[in-house]
N, C-alpha and C positions, 0 to 999 in steps of 0.2 A: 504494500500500500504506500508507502512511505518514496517509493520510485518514482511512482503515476506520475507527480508533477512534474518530473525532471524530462519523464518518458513524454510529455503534451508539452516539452517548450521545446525538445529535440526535435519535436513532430512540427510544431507550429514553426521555428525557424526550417525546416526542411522545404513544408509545404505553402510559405513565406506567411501567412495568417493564421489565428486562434481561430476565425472563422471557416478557415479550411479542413481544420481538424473538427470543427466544432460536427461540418458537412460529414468526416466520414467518422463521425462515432453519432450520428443522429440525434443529437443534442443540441439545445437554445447554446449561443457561443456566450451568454452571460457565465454560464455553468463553466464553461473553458475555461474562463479572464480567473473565475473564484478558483477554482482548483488550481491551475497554476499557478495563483497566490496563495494559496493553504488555507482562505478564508472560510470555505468549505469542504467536506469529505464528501466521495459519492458514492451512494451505496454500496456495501461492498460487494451486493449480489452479479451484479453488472460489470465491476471492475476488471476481475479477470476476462471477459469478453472483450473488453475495450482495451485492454493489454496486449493482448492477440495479438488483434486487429493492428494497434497502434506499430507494431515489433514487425508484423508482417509486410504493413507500409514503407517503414525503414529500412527493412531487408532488402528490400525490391529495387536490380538494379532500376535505375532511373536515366532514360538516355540523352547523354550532351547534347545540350543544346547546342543549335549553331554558332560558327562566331559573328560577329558582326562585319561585313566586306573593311570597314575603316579598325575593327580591331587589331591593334600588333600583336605581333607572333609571340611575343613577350610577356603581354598581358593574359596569356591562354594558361601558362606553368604556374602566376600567380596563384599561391592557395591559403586561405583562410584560417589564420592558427587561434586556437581554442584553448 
């Protein structure tokens, strides 16, 4: 339980919005914005469902996008350190 949040902000920055995560676990995205801040807990009957789900989306490769005709060949190796 204690993960969920970490697992809906890996998910929400992947998927660039709380509202896109909100889309695939079928829930109001106010429920996202509180869980991701710990304001609320969600039921726990649901959770491991929503776990899954979330774990199975992140696994999934996801294909490159194109680069832009004016991007440099340089900016492509850039990568985003966490």
């Amino acid at each position: 339980m204690h993960d969920f949040p970490r697992l809906l902000l890996s998910a929400s920055m992947t998927m660039g919005t709380p509202l896109a995560v909100a889309k695939l676990l079928e829930v109001q995205p106010k429920l996202v914005y509180r869980w991701m801040a710990g304001l609320e807990r969600p039921s726990s009957g649901r959770v491991d469902a929503w776990k899954q789900r979330l774990e199975v989306f992140l696994r999934t490769p996801k294909p490159a996008l194109p680069l832009h005709p004016r991007r440099r060949a340089f900016d492509a190796r850039l990568q985003l350190v966490l």
